[in-house]
VOBA-1610 file (N, C-alpha, C; in pm, whole numbers, padded with zeros to 5 digits, always signed):
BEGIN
Unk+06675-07643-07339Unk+06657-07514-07403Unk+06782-07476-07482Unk+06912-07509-07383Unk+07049-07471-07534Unk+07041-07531-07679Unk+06995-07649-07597Unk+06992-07764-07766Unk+06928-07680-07874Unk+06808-07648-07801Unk+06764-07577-07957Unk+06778-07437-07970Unk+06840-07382-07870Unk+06879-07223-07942Unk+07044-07206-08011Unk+07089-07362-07997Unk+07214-07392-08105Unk+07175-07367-08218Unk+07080-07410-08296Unk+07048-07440-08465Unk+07019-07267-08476Unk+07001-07181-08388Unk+06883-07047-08419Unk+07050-06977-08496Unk+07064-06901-08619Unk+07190-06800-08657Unk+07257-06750-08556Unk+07396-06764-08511Unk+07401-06585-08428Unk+07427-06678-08342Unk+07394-06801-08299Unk+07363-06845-08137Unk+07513-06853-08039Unk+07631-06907-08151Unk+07752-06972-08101Unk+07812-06788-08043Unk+07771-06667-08166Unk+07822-06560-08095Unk+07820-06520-07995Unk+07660-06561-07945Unk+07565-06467-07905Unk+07591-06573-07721Unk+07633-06678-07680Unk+07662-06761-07614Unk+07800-06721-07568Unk+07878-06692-07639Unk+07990-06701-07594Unk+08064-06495-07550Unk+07923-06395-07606Unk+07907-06290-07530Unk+07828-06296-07381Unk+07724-06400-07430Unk+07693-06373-07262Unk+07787-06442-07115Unk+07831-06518-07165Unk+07932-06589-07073Unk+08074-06476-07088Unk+08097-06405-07153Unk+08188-06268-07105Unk+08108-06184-07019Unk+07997-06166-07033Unk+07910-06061-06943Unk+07900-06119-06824Unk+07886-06301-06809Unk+07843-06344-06654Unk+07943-06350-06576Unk+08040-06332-06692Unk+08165-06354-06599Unk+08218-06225-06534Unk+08221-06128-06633Unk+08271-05976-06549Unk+08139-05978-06450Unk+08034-05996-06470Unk+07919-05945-06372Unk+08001-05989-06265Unk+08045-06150-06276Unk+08028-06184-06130Unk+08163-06133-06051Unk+08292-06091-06124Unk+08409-05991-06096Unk+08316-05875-05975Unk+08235-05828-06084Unk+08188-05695-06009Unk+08107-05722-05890Unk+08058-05803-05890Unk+07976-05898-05780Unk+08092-05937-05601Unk+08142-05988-05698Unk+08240-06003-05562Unk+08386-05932-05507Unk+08396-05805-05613Unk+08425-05700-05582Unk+08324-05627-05478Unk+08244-05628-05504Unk+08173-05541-05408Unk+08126-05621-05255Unk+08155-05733-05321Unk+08115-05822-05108Unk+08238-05785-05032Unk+08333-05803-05101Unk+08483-05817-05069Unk+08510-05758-04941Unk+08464-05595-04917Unk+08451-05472-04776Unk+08406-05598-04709Unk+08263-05697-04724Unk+08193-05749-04558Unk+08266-05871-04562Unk+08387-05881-04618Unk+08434-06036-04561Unk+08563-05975-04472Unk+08514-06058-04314Unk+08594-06028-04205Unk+08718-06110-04228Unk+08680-06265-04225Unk+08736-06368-04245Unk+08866-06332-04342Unk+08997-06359-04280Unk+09148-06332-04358Unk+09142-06454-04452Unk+09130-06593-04432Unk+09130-06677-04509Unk+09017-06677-04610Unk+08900-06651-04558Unk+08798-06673-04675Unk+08792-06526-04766Unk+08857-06456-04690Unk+08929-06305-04793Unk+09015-06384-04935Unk+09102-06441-04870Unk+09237-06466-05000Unk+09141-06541-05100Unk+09011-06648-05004Unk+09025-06726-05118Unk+08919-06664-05219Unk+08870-06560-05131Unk+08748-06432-05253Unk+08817-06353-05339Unk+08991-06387-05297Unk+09093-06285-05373Unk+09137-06371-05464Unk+09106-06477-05490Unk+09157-06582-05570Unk+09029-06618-05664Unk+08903-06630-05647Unk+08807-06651-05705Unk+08811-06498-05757Unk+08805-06408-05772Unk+08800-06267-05862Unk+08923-06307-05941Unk+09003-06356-05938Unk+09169-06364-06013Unk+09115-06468-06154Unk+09028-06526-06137Unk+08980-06661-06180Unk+08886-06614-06258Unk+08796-06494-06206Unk+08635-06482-06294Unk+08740-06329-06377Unk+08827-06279-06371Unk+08905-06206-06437Unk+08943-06271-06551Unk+09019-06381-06533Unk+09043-06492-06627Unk+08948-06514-06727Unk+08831-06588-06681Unk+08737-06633-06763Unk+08653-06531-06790Unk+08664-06388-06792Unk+08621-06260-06900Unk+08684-06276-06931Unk+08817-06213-06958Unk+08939-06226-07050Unk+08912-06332-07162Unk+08922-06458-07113Unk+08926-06551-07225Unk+08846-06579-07323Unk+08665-06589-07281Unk+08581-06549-07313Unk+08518-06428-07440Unk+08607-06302-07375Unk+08576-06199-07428Unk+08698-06189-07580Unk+08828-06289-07533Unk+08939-06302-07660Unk+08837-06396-07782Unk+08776-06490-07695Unk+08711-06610-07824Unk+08581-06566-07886Unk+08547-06461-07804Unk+08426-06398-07870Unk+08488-06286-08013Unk+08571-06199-07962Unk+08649-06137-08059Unk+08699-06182-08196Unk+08760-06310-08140Unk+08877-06399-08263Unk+08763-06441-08370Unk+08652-06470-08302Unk+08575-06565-08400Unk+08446-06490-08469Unk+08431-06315-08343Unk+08363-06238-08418Unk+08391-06139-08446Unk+08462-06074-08460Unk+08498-05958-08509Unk+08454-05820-08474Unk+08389-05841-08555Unk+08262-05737-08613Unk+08129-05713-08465Unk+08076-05803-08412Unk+07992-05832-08342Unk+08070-05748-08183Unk+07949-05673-08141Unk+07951-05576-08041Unk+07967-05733-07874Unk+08004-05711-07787Unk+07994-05745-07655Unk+07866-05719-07578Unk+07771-05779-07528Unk+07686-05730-07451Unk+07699-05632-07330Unk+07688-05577-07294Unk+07690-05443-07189Unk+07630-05522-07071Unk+07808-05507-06971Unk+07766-05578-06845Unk+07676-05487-06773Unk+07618-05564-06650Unk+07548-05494-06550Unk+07609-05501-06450Unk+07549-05400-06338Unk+07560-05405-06226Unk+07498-05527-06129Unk+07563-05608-06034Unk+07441-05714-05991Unk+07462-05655-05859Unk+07330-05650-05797Unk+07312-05601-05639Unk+07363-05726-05556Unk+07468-05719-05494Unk+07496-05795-05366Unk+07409-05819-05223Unk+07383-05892-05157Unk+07314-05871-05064Unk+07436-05842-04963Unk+07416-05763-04845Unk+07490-05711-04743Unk+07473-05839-04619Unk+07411-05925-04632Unk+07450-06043-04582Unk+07526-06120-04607Unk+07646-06166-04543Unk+07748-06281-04579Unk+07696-06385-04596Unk+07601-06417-04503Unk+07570-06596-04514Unk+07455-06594-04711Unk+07355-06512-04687Unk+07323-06504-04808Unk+07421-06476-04915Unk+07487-06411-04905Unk+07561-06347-05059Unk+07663-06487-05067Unk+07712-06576-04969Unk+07782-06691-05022Unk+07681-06807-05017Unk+07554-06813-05003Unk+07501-06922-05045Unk+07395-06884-05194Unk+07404-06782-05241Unk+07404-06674-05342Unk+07504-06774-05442Unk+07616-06717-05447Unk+07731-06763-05478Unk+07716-06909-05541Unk+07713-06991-05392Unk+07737-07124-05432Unk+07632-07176-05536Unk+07523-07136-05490Unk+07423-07133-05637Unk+07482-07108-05760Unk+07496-07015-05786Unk+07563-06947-05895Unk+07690-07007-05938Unk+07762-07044-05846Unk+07913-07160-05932Unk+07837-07369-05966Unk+07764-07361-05929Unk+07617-07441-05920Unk+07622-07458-06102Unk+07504-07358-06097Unk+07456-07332-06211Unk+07565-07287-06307Unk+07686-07170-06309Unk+07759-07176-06411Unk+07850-07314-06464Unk+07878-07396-06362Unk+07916-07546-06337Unk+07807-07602-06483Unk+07718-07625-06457Unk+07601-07726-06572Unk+07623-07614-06698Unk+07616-07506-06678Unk+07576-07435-06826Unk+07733-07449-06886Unk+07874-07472-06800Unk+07929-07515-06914Unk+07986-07584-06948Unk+07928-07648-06884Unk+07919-07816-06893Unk+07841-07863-07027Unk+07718-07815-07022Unk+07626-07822-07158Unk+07668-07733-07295Unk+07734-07580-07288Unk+07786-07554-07371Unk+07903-07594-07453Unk+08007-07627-07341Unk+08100-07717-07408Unk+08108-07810-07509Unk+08011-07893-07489Unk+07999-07976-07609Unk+07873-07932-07720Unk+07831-07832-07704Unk+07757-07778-07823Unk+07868-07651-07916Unk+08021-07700-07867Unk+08136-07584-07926Unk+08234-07691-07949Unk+08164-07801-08023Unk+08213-07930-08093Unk+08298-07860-08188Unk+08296-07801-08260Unk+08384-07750-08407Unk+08449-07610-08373Unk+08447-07604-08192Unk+08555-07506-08230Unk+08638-07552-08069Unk+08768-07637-08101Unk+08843-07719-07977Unk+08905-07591-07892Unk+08927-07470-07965Unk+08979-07388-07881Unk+08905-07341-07776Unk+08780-07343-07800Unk+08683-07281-07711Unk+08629-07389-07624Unk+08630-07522-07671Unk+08644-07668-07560Unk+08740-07619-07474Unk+08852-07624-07530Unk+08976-07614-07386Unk+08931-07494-07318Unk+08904-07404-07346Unk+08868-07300-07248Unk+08782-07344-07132Unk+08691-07369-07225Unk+08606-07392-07141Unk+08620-07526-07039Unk+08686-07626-07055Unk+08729-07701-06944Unk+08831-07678-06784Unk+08905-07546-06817Unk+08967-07462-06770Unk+08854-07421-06668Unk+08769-07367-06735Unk+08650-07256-06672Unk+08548-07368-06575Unk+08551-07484-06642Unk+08504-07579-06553Unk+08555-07634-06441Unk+08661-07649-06453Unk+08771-07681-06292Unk+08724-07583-06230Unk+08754-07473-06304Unk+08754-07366-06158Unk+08642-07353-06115Unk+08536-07344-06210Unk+08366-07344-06118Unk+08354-07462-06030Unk+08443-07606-06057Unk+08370-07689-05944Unk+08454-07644-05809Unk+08552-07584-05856Unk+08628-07542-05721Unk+08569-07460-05637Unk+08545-07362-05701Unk+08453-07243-05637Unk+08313-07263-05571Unk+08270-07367-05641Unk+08147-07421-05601Unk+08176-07523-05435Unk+08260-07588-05492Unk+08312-07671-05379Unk+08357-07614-05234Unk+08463-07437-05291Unk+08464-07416-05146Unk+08365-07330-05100Unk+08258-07289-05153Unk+08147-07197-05109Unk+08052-07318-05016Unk+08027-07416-05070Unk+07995-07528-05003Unk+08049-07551-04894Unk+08169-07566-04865Unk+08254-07598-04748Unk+08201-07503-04649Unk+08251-07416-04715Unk+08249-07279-04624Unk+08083-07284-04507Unk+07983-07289-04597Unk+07837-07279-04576Unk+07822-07407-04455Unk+07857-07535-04490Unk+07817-07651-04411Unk+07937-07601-04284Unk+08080-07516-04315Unk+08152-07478-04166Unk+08101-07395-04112Unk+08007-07272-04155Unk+07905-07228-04080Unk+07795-07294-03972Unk+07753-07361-04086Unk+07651-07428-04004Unk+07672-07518-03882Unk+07783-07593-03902Unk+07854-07667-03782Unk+07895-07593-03639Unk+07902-07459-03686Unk+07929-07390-03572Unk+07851-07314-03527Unk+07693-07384-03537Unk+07554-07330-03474Unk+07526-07215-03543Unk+07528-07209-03643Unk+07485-07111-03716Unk+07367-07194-03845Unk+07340-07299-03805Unk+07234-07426-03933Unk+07126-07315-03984Unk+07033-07252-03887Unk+06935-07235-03917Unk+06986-07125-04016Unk+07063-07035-03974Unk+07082-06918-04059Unk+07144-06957-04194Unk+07224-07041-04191Unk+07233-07140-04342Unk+07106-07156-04384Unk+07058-07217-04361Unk+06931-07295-04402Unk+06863-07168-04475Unk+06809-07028-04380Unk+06770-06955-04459Unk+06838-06880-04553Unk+06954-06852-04514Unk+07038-06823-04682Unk+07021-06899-04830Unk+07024-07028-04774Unk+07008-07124-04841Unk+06918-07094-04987Unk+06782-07107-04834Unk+06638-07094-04886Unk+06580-06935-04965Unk+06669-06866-04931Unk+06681-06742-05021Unk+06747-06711-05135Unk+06847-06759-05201Unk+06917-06775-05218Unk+06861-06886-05355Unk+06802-06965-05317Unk+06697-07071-05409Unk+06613-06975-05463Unk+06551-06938-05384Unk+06429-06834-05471Unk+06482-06734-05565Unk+06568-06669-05525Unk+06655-06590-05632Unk+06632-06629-05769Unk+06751-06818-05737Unk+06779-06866-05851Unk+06589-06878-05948Unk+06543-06966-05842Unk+06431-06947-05900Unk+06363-06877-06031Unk+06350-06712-05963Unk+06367-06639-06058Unk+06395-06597-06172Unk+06546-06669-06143Unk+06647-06646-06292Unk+06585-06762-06387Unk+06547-06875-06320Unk+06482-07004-06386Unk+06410-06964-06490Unk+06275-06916-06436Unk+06141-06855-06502Unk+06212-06791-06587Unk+06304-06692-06573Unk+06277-06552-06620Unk+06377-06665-06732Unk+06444-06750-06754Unk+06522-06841-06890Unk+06416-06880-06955Unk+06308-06969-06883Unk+06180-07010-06956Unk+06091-06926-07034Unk+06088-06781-06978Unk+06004-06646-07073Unk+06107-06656-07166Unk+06251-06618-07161Unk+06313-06577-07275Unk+06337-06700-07424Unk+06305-06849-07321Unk+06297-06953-07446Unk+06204-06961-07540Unk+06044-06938-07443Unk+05926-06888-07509Unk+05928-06784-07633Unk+06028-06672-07605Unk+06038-06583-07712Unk+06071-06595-07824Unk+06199-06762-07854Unk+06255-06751-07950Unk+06172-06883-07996Unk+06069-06951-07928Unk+06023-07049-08030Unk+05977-07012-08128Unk+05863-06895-08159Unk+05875-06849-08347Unk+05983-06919-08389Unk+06065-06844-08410Unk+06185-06854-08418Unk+06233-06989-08501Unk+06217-07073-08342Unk+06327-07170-08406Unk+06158-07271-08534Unk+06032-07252-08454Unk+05936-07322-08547Unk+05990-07275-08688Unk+06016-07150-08723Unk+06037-07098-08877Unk+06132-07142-08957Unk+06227-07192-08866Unk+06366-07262-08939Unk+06338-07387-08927Unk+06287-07466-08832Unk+06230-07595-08828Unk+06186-07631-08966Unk+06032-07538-08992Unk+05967-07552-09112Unk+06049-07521-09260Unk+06141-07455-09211Unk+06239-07402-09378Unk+06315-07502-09402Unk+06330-07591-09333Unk+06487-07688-09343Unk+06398-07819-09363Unk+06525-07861-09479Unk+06416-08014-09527Unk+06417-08102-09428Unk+06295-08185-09432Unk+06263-08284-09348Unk+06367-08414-09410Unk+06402-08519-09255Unk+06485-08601-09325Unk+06364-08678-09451Unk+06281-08645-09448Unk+06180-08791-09508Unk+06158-08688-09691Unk+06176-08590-09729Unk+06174-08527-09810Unk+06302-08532-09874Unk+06440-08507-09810Unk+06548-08534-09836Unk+06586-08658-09913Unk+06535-08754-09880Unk+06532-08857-09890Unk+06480-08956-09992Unk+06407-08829-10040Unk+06257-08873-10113Unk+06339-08843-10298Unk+06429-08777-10271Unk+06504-08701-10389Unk+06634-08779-10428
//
């Protein structure tokens, strides 16, 4: 689905606002778990992952600026936390999961602009990190007879994502007009060719 909402006008702006928005979201996100974590160590390291998704708004929100000017920021939201620990960090690990692949895949669709590569490789360390210790964390739960209640965090936690899945697939649906109209406007290689 990125591949082809690259070619659509607007897209490289419009990509590199929402990844300022996912990123403060998720600031505000784990600002607000922050009160139910008992744990002193898995505190610092939730005090270290906010230090990090601070970062990557910041940087984000500079390369969106430099390169647009003119062009407004999307208006973050609020994201509801669940008041469960085991859910809200297997929540999480989903979510450093999935921001892990998306920029992974954006990265190299920001071929012609290296400044926003390096960023974004930056932003990639740290998601596999984050991802990595939310993982840890979840399987040291579970080791200490807590499996099943993993398991359903887990499994909640999936469905969420789920959600967010579909609800990418409605919004791709929206822009195929779209990209069919520029498809059809732009010469075919076999017409090109023909000249």
């Amino acid at each position: 689905m990125v591949r082809q909402r690259v070619r659509l006008p607007g897209w490289h702006e419009q990509a590199l606002g929402v990844l300022a928005k996912a990123e403060a979201d998720g600031v505000r996100m784990l600002e607000a778990a922050l009160p139910a974590i008992a744990d002193s160590k898995l505190r610092r390291i939730f005090l270290k992952h906010i230090e990090d998704e601070k970062r990557h708004t910041q940087g984000f929100t500079d390369l969106y600026r430099a390169y647009f000017p003119n062009a407004e920021l999307p208006a973050s939201t609020h994201t509801a936390v669940s008041t469960n620990v085991l859910e809200f960090l297997a929540f999480l690990e989903i979510t450093e999961v999935r921001g892990e692949q998306m920029i992974e895949n954006y990265r190299e669709l920001y071929a012609k602009y290296p400044d926003v590569q390096a960023f974004m490789a930056s932003v990639l360390r740290d998601e596999r990190y984050h991802a990595s210790y939310l993982h840890a964390q979840l399987d040291g739960l579970a080791s200490q007879g807590l499996e099943n209640d993993v398991r359903a965090a887990r499994r909640a936690a999936l469905a969420i994502d789920t959600q967010g899945f579909i609800s990418q697939i409605f919004s791709f649906v929206r822009v195929v007009p779209r990209l069919l109209w520029h498809a059809l406007r732009a010469p075919s290689a076999s017409r090109v060719s023909q000249t």
